[in-house]
C-alpha positions as CSV (number, residue, x, y, z in Angstrom):
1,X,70.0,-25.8,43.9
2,X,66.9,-25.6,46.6
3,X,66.8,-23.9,49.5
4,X,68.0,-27.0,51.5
5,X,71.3,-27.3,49.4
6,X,69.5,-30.8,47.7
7,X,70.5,-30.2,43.2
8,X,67.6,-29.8,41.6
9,X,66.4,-31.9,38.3
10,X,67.7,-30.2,35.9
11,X,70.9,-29.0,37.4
12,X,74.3,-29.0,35.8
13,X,77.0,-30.6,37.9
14,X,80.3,-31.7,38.4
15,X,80.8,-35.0,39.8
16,X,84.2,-35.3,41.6
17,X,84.0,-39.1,41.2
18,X,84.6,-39.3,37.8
19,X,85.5,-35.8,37.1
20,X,82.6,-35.5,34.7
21,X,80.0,-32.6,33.7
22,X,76.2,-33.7,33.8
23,X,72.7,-32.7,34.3
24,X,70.6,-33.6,37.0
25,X,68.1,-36.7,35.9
26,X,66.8,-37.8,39.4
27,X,67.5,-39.2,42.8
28,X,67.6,-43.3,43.5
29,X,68.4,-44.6,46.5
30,X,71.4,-42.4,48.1
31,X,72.6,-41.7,44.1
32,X,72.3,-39.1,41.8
33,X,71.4,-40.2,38.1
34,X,73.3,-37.9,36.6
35,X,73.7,-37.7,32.1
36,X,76.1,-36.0,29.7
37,X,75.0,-32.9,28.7
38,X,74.4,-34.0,25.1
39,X,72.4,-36.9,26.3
40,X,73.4,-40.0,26.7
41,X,73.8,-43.2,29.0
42,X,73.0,-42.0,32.7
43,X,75.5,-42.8,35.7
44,X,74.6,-42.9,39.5
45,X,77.2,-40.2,41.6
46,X,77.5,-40.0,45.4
47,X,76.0,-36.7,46.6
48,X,78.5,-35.8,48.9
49,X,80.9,-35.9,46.0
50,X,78.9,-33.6,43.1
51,X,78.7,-30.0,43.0
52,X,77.3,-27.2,40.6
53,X,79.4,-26.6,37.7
54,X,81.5,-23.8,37.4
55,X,81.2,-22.0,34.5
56,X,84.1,-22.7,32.7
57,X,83.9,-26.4,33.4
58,X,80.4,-25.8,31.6
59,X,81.7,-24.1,29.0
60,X,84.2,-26.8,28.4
61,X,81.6,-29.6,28.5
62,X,79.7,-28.4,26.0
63,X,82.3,-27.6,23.4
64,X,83.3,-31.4,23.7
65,X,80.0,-32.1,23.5
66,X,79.8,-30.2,20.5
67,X,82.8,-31.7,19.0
68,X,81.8,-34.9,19.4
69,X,78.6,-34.6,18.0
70,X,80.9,-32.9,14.6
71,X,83.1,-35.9,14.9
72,X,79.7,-38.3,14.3
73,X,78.1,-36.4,11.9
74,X,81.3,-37.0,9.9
75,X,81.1,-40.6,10.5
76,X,84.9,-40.4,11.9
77,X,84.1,-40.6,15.5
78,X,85.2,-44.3,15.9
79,X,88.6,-43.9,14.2
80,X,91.2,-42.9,16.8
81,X,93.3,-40.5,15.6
82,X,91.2,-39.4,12.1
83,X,92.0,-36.5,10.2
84,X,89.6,-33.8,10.9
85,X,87.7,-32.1,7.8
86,X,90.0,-33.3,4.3
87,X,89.7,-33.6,0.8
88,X,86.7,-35.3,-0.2
């Protein structure tokens, strides 16, 4: 956060319009581009509803971030309700 209370590139956030955790990508118009932390497709949040992220909504972001990412790399992410790990 600056001096003038403006989030910073770079910032992690929550945005109370979709109750999401995201970094800081950049300002358009009177949006936020905001992205997952993991990367992904950006989405535009109103300002006046995004704050820093507390830590342990952080925390939580990135351990589903981290799961998802484990989900993929075992190919099972598009299958609702796969086992996790199994006999292979």
């Amino acid at each position: 956060m600056t001096d003038d209370g403006a989030l910073s590139v770079g910032a992690a956030v929550h945005d109370g319009g979709s109750g999401r955790v995201g970094l800081v990508m950049g300002h358009e118009g009177p949006y936020l581009q905001l992205r997952p932390l993991g990367g992904g497709r950006e989405w535009d949040a109103d300002p006046a509803r995004v704050r820093p992220a507390a830590p342990a909504e952080l925390l939580s972001a990135r351990v589903a971030e981290a799961n998802a990412r484990s989900r993929t790399d075992l190919g099972l992410s598009d299958i609702r309700g796969a086992p996790q790990g199994g006999a292979r």
